[in-house]
N, C-alpha and C positions, 0 to 999 in steps of 0.2 A: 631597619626600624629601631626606636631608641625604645628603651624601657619605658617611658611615661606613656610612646603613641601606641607598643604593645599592650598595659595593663589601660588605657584609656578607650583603646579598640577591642577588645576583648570584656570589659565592662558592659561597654555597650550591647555588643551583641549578646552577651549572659541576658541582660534585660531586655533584648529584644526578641527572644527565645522565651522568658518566661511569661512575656505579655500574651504574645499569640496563645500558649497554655494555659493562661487565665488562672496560674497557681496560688496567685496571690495577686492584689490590689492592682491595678496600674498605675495610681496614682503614686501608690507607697515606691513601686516601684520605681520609678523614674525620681521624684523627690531622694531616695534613698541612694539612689546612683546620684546625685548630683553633689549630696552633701558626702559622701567617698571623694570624689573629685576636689571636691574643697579643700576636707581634712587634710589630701594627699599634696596640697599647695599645688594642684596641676594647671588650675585658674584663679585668679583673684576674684574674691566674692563680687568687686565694682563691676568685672568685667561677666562674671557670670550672670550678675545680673541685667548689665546692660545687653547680653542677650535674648534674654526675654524680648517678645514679642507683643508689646503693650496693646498695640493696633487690633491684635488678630486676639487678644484675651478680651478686650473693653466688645469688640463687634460680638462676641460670642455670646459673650455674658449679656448683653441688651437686648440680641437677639430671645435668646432662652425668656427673658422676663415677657416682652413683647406678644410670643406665641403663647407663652404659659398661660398670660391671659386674654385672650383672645379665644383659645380653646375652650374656655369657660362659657363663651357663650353659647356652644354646640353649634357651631358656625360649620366644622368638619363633617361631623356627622350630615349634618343637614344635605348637604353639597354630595355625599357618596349616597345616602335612600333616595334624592332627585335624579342622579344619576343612573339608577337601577331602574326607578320607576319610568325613566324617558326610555331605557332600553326594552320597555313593555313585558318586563318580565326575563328574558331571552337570556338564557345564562351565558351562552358568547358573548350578547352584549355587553352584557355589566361586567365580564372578564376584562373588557377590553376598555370601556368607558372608567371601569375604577384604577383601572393601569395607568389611564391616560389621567385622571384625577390626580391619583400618586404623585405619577412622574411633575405634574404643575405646580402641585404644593411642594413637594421636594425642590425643586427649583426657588425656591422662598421662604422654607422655612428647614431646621434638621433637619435629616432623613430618618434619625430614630424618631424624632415628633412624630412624624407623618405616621410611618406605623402602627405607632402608639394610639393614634387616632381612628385611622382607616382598619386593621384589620379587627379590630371586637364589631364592628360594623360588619366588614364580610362575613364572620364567622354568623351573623346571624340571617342576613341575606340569605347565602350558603343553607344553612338549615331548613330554612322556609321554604327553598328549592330544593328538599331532600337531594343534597349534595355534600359530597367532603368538599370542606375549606382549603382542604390543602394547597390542590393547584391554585387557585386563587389569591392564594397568599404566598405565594412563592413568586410570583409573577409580577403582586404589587411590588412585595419586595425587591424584586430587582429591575422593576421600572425605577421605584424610589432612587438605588442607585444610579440610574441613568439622568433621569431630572435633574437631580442635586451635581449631576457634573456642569452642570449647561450656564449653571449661573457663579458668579464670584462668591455667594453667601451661601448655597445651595450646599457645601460638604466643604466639611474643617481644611481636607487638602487645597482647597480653589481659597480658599481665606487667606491660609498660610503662603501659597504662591503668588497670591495678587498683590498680598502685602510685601516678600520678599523681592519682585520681579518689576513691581509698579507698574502691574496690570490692573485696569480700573472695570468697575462694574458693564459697562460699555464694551470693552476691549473683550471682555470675555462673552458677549451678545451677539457681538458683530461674527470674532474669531470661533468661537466656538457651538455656540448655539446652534451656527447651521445644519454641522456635523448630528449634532445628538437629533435635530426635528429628523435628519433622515433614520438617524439607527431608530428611532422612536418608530415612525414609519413601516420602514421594515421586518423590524422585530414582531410588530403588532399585527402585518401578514402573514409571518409565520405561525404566529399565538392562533390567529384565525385559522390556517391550515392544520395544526397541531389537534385543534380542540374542537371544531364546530361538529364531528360525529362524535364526539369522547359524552359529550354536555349537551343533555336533550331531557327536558322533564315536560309531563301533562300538563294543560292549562290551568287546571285548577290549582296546581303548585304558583304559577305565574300569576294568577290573582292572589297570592296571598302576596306577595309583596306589592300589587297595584292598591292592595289595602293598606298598605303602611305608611299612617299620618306624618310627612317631612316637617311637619310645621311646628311638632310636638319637640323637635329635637334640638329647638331654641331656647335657652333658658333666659336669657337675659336680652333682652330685644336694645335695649339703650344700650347697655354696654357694646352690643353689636357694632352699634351707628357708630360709637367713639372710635372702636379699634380699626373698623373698615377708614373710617379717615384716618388714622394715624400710619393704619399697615400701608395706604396706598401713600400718603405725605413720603412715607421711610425707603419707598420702592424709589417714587420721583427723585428724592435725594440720592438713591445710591447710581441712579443714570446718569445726573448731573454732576456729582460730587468731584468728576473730575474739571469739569470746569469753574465749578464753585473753590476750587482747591483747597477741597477738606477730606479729611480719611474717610473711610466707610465707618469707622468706630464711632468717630463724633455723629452722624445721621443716623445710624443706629441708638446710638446714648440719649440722642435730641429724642427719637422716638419713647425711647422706654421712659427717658422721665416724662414726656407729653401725657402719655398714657397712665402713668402711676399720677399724676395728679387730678387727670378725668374721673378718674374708676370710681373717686368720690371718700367714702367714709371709713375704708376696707384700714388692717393693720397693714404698713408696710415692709413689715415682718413676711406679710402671707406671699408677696410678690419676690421676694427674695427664697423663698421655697420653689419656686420656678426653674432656679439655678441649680443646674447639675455641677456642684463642686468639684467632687472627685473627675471631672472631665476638664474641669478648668483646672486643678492642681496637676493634674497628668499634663499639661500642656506647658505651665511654668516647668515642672521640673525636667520636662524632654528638651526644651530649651537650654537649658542650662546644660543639660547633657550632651548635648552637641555642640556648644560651645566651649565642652571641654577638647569634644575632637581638633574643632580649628585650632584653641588653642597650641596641642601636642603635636598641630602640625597632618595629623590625621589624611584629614579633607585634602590641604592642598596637595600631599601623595596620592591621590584615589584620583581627581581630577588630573593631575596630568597624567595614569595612566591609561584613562580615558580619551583626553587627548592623543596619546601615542599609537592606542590601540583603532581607531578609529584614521588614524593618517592629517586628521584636520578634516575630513570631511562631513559634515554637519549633518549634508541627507543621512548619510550610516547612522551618523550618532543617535541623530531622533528617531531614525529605526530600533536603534537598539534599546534606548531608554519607554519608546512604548511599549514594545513585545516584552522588557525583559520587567517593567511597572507593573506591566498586565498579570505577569502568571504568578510573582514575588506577592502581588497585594490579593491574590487570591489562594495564599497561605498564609500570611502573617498581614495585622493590622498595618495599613497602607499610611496611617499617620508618621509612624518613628518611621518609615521607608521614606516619606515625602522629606521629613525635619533633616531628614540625610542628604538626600538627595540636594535638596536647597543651597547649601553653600557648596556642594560641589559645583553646580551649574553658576553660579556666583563665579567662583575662580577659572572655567573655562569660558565664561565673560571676558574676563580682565586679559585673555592670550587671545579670544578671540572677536570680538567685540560685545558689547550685550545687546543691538540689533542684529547682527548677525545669530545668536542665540537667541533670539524670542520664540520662532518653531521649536524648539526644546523645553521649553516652560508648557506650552500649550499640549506636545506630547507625553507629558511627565503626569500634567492634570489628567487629560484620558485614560493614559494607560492605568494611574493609580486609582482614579474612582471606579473605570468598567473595570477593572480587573475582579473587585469587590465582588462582582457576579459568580465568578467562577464557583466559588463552593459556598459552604454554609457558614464557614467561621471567615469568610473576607472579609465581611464588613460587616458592623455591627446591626444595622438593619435589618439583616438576614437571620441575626441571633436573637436579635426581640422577636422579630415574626415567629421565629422558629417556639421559643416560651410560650408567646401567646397561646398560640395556637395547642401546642402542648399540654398547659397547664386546663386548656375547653376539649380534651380530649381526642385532641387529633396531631400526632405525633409526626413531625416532619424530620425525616432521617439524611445523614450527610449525603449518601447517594442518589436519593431522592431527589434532594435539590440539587447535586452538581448536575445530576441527568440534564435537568434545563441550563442550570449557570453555565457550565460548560460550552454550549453550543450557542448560547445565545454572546457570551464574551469573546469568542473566537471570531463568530460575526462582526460585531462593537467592533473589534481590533482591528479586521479586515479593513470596516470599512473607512476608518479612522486611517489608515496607512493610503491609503488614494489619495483621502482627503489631504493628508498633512503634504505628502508630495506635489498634488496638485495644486493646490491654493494655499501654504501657507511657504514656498520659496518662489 
């Protein structure tokens, strides 16, 4: 290795160590690794920045605005006290009905949204049912991460692959959605077996939430009508968008400005507070950061030892990049592992074809978003829920929740290796 792909690979991973640790910014941090790389002339600024990922920043950023208000209406809410309420009370059911809520809005919108939304709702459901939240929230939580794999827009790594891979919204319906309806399935018999003697309260606990007005939790009834036609117009476009042969960015962008001009009289200042920056600047500057690896040559090393080690055989390979996505993204954030992984699978395209690599893209999405399950710091879903819940006095501890992650992503993985062998060569 030559000194630039030493101090270039080594940079990297300093930041990719301190991210997982949360010691400081991740924004600052990947921005701060990128402008090193400059100073050090390891990339040309044109070329760093023609790194960047326009597609997967402009789909993120419309997205955020789009849900940011939309969630205004208390359209969420609304949808998880209906759902409790149809389960008559029954705290299995609403375990498994608000799992199953999760898991469908994560599949459309962030998975830390979702959260953000769904679990102060459980915690109070929970309550009324003299119940800890805890299990409950630990469960939405990593339905959340299951949802959000199923779809292209569902979790930042299915963004970044479908833009890098020229997977369309579609492609990842057909290819993958099957997979997760069954882990969805299964998992949720197991939840039933786990929990149906754990969660038993009196009637009278069950009547207080058959008291609880859903209709109350509508603030804005017009702006409802607007977003439900906008959110479904943006869904229509992102099925079509490959035959329309437009990015997901542009159907997403068409949505946000549709909507920022319905909303009516509001500042368009307040819509731009929607936008999680520091998640959009972390994402320019990882880009750029691994464009400094290709540049130094990094990447095409790492791929063909992949190639080598693997013999050319494809089934192994997407064995190995599942299982080894899976346990990687369930210690350290699965984004800078994906932003890596990407051009590697890129230049073992280019020796091996890139239809013969398509099962590899599809095993890289699985392994990277279930793996998030495993513990409490995989994925960011797991860490807001864990706050939430925290800061309303119920404390969700690392062991606690791998107790479940664990066993439920070993599952996911399981049953994801069948699948990929059976139907995806």
């Amino acid at each position: 290795m030559s000194p630039d792909m030493i101090i270039s690979l080594g940079l990297f991973l300093l930041i990719f160590v301190l991210i997982t640790f949360e010691t400081i910014n991740k924004a600052v941090l990947t921005l701060g690794g990128a402008v090193i790389l400059l100073l050090l002339k390891f990339i040309p600024q044109e070329k760093a920045f023609a790194e960047i990922d326009w597609n997967v920043i402009f789909l993120l950023i419309s997205m955020m605005i789009i849900v940011g208000i939309t969630k205004q209406t208390g359209l969420f809410q609304y949808v998880a006290i209906k759902t409790a309420k149809l389960a008559k009370g029954n705290p299995v059911i609403i375990l498994l009905g608000l799992s199953l809520v999760t898991a469908f809005f994560s599949a459309f919108l962030d998975n830390v949204t979702t959260v953000l939304i769904i679990t102060p709702v459980t915690i109070l459901l929970a309550v009324e049912l003299g119940l800890s939240p805890v299990p409950f929230i630990i469960i939405e939580a990593i339905f959340s991460n299951i949802g959000g794999t199923a779809t292209l827009i569902g979790d930042p790594p299915n963004i970044m692959i479908g833009s890098a891979a020229n997977i369309t919204f579609m492609d990842f319906i057909i290819y993958q959605s099957p997979v997760i309806l069954v882990i969805i399935v299964v998992i949720s018999i197991v939840n039933y077996l786990i929990f149906r003697k754990k969660l038993s309260v009196p009637n009278e606990r069950r009547a207080r939430i058959m008291d609880i007005d859903e209709k109350k939790a509508i603030t804005d009834r017009k702006l409802l009508v607007k977003c439900s036609i906008v959110l479904t117009l943006t869904v229509v476009g992102f099925i079509l968008h490959g035959l329309l042969s437009l990015e997901p960015a542009t159907i997403s962008l068409s949505g946000a400005a549709a909507l920022m001009l319905l909303t009516g009289k509001k500042e368009i200042d307040e819509f731009f507070h929607e936008v999680e920056w520091t998640t959009i600047f972390f994402f320019i500057g990882l880009f750029m950061l691994v464009g400094g690896l290709i540049e130094t040559g990094v990447i095409k090393m790492l791929s063909e030892m992949i190639i080598s080690a693997s013999g050319n055989d494809i089934k192994l390979t997407a064995m190995v990049i599942l299982w080894a996505s899976g346990f990687i993204s369930g210690i350290v954030d699965n984004i800078p592992f994906v932003a890596t992984m990407i051009p590697l699978l890129k230049n073992i395209g280019l020796s091996l074809g890139e239809d013969t690599i398509r099962p590899l893209w599809y095993a890289l999405s699985l392994g990277a978003c279930l793996g998030g399950n495993m513990t409490l710091i995989g994925a960011s879903a797991n860490v807001v829920s864990a706050g939430i819940s925290g800061k309303s006095g119920y404390k969700i501890s690392f062991l606690e929740f791998t107790k479940y992650g664990a066993i439920f992503t070993l599952i996911s993985l399981a049953i994801c290796t069948g699948y990929i062998l059976l139907f995806l060569f």
